[in-house]
Biopython code that builds the backbone (N, CA, C, O; Angstrom):
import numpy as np
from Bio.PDB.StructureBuilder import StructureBuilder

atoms = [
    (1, "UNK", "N", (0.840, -1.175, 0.000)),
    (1, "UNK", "CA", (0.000, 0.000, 0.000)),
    (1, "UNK", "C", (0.886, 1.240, 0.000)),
    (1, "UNK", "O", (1.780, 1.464, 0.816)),
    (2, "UNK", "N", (0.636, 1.778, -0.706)),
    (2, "UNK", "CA", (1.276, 3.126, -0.740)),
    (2, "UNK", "C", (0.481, 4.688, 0.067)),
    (2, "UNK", "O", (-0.694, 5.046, -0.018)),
    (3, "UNK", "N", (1.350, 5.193, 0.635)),
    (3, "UNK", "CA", (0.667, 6.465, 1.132)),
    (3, "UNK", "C", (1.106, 7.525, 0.725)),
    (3, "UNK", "O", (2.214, 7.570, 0.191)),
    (4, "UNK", "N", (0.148, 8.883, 0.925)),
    (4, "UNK", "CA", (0.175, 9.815, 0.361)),
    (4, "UNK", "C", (1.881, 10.680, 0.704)),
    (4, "UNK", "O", (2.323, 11.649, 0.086)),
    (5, "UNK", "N", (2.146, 10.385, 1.165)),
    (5, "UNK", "CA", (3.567, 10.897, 1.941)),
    (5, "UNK", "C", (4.958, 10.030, 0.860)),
    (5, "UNK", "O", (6.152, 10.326, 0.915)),
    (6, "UNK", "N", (4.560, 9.333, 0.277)),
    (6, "UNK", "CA", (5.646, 8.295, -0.529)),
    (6, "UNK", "C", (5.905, 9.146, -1.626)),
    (6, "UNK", "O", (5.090, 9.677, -2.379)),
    (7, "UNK", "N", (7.703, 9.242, -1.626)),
    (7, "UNK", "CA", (7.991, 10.259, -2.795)),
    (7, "UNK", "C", (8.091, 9.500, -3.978)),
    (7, "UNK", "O", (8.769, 8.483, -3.829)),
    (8, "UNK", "N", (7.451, 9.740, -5.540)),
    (8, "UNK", "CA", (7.496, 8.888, -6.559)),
    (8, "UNK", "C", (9.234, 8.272, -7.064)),
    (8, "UNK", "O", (10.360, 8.619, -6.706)),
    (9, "UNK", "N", (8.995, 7.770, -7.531)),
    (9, "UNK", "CA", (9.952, 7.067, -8.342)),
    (9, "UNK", "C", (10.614, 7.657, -9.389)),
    (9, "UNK", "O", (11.824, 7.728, -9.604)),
    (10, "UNK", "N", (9.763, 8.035, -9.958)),
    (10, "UNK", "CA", (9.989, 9.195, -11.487)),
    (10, "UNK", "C", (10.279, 10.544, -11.064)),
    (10, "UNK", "O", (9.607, 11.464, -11.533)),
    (11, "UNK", "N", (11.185, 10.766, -10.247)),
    (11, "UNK", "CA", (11.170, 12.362, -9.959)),
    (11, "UNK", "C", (12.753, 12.833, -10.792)),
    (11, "UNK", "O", (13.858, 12.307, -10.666)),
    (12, "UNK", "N", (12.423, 13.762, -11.469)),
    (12, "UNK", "CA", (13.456, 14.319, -12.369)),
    (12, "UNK", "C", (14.711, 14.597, -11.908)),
    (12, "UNK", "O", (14.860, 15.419, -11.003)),
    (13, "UNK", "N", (15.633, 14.027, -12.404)),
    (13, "UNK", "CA", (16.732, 14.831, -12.083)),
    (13, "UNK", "C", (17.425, 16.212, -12.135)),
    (13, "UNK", "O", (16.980, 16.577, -13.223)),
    (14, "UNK", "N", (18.125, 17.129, -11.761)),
    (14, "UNK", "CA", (18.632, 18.082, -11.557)),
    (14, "UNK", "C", (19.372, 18.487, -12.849)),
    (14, "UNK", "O", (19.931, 17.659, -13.568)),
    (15, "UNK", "N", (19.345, 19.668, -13.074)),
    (15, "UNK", "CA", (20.303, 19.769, -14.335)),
    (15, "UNK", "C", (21.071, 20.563, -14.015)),
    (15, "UNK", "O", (20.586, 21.663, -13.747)),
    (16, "UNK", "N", (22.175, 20.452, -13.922)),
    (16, "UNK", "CA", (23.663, 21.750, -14.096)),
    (16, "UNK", "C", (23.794, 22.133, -14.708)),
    (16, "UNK", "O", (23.861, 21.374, -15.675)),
    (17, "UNK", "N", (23.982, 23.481, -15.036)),
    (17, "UNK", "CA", (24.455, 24.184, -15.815)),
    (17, "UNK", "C", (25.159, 25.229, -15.900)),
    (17, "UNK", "O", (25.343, 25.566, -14.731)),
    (18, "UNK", "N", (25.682, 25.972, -16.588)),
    (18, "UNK", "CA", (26.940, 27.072, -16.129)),
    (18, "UNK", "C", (27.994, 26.396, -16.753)),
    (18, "UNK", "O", (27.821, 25.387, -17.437)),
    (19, "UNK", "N", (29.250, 26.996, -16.507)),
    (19, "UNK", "CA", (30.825, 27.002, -16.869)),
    (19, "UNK", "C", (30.875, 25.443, -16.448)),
    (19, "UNK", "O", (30.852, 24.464, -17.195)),
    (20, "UNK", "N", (30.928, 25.476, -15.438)),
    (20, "UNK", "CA", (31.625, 24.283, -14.357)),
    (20, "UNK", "C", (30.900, 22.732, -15.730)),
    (20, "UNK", "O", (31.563, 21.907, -16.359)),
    (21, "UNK", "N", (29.565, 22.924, -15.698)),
    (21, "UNK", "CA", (28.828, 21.670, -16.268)),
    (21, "UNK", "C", (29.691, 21.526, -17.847)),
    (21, "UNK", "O", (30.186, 20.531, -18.376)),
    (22, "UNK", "N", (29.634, 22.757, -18.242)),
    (22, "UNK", "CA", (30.595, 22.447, -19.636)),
    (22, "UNK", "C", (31.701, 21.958, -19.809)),
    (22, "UNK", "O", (32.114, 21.452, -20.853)),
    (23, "UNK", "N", (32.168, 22.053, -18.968)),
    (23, "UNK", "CA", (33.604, 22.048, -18.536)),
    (23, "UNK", "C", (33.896, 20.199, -18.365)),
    (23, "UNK", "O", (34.716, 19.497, -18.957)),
    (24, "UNK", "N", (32.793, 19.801, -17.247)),
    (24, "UNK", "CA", (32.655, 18.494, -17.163)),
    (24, "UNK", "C", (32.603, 18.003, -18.249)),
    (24, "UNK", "O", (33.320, 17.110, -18.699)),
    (25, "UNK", "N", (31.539, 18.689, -18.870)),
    (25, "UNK", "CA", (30.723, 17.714, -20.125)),
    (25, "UNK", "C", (32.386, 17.292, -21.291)),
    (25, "UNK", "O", (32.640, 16.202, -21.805)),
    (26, "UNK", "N", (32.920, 18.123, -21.349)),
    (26, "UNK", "CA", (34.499, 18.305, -21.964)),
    (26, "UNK", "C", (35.377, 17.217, -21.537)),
    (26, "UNK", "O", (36.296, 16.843, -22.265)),
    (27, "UNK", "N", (35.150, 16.698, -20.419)),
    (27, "UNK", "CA", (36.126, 16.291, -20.051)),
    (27, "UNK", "C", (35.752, 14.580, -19.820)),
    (27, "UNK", "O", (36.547, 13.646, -19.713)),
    (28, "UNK", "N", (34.202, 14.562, -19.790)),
    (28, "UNK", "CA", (33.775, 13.564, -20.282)),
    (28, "UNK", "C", (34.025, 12.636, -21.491)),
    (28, "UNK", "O", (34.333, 11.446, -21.571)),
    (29, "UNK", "N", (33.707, 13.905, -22.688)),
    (29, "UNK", "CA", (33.879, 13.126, -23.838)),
    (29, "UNK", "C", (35.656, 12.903, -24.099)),
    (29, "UNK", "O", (36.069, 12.090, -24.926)),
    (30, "UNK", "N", (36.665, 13.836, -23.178)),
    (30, "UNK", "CA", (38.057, 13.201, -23.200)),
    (30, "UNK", "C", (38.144, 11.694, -22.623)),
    (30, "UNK", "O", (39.015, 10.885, -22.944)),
    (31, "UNK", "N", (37.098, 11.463, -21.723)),
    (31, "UNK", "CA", (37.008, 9.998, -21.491)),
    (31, "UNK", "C", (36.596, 8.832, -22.109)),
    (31, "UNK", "O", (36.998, 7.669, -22.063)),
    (32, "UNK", "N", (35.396, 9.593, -22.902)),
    (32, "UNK", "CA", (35.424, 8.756, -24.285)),
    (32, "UNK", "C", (36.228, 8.280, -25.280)),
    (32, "UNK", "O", (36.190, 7.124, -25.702)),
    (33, "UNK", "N", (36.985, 9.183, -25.681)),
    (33, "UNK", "CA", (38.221, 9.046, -26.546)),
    (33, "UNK", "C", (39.111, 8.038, -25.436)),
    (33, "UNK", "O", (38.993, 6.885, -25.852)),
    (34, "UNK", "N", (39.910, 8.063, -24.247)),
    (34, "UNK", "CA", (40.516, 8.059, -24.088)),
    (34, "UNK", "C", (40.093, 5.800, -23.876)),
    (34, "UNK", "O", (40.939, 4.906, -23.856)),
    (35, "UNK", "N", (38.628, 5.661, -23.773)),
    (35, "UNK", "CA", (38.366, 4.559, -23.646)),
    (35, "UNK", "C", (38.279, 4.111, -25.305)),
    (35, "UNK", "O", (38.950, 3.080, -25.362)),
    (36, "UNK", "N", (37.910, 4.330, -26.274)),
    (36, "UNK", "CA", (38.510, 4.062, -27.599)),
    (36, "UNK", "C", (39.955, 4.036, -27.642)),
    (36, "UNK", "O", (40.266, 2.856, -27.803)),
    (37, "UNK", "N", (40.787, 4.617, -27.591)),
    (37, "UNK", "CA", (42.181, 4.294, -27.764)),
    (37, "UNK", "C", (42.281, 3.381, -26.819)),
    (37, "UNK", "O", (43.196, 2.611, -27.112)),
    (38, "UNK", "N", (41.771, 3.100, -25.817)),
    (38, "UNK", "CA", (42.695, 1.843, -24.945)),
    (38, "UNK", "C", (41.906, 0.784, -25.204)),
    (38, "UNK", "O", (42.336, -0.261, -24.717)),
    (39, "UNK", "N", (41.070, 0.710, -25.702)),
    (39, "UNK", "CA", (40.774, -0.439, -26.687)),
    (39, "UNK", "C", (41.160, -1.320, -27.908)),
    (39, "UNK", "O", (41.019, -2.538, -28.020)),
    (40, "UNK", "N", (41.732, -0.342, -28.891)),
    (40, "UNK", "CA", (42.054, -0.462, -29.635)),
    (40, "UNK", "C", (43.465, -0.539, -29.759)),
    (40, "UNK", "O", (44.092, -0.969, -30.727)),
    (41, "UNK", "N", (43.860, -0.136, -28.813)),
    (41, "UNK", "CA", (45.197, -0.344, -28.133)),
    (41, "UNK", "C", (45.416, -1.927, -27.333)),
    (41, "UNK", "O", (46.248, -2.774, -27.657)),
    (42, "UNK", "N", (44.559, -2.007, -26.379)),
    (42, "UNK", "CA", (44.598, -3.574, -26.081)),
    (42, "UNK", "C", (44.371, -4.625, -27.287)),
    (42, "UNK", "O", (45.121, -5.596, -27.392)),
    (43, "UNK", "N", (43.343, -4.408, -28.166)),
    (43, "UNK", "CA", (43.163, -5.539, -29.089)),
    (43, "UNK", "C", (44.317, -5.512, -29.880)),
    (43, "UNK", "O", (44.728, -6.648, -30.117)),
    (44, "UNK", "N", (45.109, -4.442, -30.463)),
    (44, "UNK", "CA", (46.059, -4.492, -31.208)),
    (44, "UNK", "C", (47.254, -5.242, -30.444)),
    (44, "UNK", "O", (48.194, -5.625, -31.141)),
    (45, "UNK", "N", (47.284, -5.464, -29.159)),
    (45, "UNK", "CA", (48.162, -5.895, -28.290)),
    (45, "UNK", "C", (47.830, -7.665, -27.631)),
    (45, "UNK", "O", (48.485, -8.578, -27.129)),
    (46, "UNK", "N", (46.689, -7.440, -27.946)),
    (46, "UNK", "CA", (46.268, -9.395, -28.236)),
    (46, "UNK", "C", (46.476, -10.458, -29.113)),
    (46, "UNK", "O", (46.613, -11.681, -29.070)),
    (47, "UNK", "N", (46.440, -9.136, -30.293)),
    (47, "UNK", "CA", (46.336, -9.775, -31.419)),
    (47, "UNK", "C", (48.014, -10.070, -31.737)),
    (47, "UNK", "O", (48.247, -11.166, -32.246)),
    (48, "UNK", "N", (49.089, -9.248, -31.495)),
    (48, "UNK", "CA", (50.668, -9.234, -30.989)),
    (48, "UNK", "C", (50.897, -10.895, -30.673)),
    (48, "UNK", "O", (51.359, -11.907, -31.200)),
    (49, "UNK", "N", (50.201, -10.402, -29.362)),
    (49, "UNK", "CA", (50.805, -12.274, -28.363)),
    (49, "UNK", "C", (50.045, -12.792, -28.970)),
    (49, "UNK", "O", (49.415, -13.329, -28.059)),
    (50, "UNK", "N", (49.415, -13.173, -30.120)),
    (50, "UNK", "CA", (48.631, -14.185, -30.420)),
    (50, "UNK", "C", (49.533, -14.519, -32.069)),
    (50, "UNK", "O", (49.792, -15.615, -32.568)),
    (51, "UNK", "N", (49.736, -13.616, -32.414)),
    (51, "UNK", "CA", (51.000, -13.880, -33.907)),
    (51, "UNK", "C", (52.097, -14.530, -32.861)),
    (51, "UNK", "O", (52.074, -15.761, -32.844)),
    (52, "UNK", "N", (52.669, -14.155, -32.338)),
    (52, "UNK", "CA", (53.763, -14.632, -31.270)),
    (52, "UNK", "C", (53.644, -16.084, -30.821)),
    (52, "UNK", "O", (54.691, -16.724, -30.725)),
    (53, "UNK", "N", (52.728, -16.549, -30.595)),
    (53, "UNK", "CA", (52.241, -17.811, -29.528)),
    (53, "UNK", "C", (52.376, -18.511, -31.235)),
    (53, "UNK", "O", (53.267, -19.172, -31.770)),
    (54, "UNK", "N", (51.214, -18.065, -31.666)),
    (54, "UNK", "CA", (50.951, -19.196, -32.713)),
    (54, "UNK", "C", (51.914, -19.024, -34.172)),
    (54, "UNK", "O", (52.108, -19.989, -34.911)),
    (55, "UNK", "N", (52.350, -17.954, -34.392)),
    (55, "UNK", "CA", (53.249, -17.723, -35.380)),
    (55, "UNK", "C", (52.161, -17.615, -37.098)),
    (55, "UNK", "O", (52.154, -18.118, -38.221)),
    (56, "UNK", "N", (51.513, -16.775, -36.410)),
    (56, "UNK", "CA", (50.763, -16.034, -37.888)),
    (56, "UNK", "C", (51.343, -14.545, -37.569)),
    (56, "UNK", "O", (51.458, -13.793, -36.602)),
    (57, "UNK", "N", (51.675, -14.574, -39.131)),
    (57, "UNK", "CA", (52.649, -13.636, -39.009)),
    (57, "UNK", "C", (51.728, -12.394, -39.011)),
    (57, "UNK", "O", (51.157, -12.574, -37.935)),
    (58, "UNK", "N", (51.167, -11.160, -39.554)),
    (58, "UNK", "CA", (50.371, -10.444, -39.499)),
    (58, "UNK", "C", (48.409, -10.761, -39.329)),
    (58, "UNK", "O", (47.712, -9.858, -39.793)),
    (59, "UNK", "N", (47.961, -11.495, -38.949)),
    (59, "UNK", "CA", (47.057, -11.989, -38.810)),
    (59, "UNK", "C", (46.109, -11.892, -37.832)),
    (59, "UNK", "O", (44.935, -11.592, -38.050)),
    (60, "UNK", "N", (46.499, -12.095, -36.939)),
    (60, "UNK", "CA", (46.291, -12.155, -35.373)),
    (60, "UNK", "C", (46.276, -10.552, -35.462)),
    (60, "UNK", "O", (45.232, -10.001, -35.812)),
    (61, "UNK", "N", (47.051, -10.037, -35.250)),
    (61, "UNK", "CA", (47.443, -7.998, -34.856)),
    (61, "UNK", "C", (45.958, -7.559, -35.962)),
    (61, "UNK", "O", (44.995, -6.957, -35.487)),
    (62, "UNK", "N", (46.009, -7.925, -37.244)),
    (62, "UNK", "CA", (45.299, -7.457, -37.947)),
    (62, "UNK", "C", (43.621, -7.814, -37.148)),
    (62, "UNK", "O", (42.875, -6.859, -36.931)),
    (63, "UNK", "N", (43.344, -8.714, -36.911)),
    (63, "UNK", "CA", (42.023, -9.440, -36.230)),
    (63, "UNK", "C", (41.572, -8.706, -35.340)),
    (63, "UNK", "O", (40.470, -8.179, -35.187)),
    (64, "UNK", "N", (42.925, -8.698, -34.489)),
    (64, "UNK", "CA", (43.100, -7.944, -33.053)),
    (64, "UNK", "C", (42.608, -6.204, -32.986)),
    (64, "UNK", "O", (41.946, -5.664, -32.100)),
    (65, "UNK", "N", (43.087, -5.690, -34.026)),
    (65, "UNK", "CA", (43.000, -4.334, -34.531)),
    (65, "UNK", "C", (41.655, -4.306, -34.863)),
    (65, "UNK", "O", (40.940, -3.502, -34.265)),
    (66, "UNK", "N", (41.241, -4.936, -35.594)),
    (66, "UNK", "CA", (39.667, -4.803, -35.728)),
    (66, "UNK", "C", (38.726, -4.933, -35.185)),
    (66, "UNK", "O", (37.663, -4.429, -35.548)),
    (67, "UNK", "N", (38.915, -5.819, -33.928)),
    (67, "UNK", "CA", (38.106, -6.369, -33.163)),
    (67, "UNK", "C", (38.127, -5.275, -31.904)),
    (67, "UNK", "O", (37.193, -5.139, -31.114)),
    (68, "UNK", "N", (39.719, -4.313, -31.863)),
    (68, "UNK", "CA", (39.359, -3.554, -30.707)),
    (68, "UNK", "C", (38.957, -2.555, -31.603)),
    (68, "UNK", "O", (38.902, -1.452, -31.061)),
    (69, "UNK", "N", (38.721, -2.564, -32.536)),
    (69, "UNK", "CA", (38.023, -1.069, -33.241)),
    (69, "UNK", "C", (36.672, -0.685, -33.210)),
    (69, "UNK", "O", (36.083, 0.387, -33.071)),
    (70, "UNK", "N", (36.348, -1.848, -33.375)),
    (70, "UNK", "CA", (34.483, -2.224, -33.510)),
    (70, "UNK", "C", (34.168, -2.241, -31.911)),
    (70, "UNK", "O", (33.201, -1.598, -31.505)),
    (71, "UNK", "N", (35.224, -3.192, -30.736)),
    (71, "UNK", "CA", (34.574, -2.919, -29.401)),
    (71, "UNK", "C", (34.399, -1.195, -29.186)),
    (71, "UNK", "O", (33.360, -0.580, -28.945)),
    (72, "UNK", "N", (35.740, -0.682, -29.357)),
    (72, "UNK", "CA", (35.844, 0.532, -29.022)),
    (72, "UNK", "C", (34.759, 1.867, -29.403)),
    (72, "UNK", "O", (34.523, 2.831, -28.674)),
    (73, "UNK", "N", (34.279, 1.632, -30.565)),
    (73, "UNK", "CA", (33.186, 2.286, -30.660)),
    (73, "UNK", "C", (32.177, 2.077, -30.327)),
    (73, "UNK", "O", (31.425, 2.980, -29.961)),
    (74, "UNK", "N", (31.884, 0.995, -30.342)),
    (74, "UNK", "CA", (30.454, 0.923, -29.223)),
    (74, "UNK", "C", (30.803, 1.301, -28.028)),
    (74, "UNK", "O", (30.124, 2.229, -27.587)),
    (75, "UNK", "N", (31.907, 0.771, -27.120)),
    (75, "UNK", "CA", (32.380, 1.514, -25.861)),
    (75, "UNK", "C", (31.783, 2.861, -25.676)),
    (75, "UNK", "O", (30.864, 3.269, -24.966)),
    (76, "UNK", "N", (32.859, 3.626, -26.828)),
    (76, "UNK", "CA", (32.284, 4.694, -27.062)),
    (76, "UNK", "C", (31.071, 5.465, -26.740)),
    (76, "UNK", "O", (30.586, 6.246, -25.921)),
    (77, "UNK", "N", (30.831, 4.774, -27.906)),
    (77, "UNK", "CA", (29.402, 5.170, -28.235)),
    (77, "UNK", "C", (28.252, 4.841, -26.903)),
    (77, "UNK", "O", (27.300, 5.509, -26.501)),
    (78, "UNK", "N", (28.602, 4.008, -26.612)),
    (78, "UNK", "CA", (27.290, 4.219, -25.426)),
    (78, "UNK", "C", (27.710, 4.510, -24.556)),
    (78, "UNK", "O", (26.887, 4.538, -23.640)),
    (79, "UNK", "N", (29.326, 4.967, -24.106)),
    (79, "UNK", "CA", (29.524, 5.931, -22.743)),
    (79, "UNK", "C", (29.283, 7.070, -23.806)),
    (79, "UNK", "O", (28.121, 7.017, -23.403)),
    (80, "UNK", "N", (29.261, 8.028, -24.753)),
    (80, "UNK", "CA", (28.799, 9.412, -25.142)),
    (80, "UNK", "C", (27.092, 9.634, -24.880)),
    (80, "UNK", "O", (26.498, 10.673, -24.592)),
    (81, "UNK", "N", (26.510, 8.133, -25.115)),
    (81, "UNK", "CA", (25.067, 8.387, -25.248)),
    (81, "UNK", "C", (24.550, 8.124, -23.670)),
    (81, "UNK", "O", (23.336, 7.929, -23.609)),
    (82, "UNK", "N", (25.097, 8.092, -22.675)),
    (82, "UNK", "CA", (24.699, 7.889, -21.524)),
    (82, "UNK", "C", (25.179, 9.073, -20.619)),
    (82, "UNK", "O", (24.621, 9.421, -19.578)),
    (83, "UNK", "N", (26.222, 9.601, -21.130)),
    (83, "UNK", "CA", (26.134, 11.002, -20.775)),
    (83, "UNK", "C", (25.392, 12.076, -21.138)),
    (83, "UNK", "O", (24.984, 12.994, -20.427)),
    (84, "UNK", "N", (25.194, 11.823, -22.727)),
    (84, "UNK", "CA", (23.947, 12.515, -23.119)),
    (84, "UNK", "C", (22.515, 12.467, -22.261)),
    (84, "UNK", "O", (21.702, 13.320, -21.904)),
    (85, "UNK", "N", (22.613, 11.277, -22.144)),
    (85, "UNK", "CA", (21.021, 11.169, -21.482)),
    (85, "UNK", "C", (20.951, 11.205, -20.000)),
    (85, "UNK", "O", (19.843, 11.185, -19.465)),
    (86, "UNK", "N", (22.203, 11.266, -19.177)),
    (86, "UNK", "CA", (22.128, 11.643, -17.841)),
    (86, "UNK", "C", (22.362, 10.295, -17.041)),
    (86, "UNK", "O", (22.555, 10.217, -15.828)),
    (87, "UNK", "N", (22.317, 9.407, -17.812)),
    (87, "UNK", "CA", (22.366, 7.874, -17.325)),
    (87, "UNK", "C", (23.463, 7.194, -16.819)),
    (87, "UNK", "O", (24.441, 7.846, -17.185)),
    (88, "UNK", "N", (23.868, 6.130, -16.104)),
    (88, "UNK", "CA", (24.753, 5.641, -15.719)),
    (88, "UNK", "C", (24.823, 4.562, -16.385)),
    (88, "UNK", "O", (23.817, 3.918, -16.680)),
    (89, "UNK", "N", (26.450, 4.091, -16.831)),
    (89, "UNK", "CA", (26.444, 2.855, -17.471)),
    (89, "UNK", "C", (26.767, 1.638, -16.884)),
    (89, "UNK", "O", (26.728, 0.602, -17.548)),
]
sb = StructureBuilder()
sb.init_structure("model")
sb.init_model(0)
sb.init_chain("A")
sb.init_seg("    ")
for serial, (resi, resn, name, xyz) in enumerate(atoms, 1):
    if name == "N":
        sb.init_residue(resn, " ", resi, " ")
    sb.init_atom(name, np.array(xyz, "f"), 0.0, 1.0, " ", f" {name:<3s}", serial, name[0])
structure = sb.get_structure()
């Protein structure tokens, strides 16, 4: 049972704004970037020890490279769109 005193569920969040919020918002999307490159940086670095181990010579790095390219933008992409929308990921 709910009573009249119960604060809803759906109550809006706060919005910042001013210098300071821009400023964040800036430094956010440097976190974006900075989680694309270390993605694409690790897969290119899997794909390394994996030519190494198994002895394909460009193969592996190449796989590796692609595979952190494609994670990395979705990474991306849905830490940019969850800041957009105020959301936590």
């Amino acid at each position: 049972m709910a009573d009249s005193h119960d604060v809803p569920q759906n109550t809006p969040k706060k919005q910042v704004s001013g210098y300071l919020a821009a400023r964040l918002q800036g430094l956010l999307n440097v976190g974006a970037g900075n989680v694309f490159a270390s993605t694409v940086i690790a897969g290119l670095l899997l794909g390394y020890l994996v030519d190494r181990w198994l002895g394909w010579a460009p193969i592996g790095m190449l796989i590796g490279g692609l595979l952190g390219f494609i994670g990395g933008m979705r990474n991306a992409h849905r830490l940019m769109l969850s800041k957009h929308h105020g959301d936590n990921v």
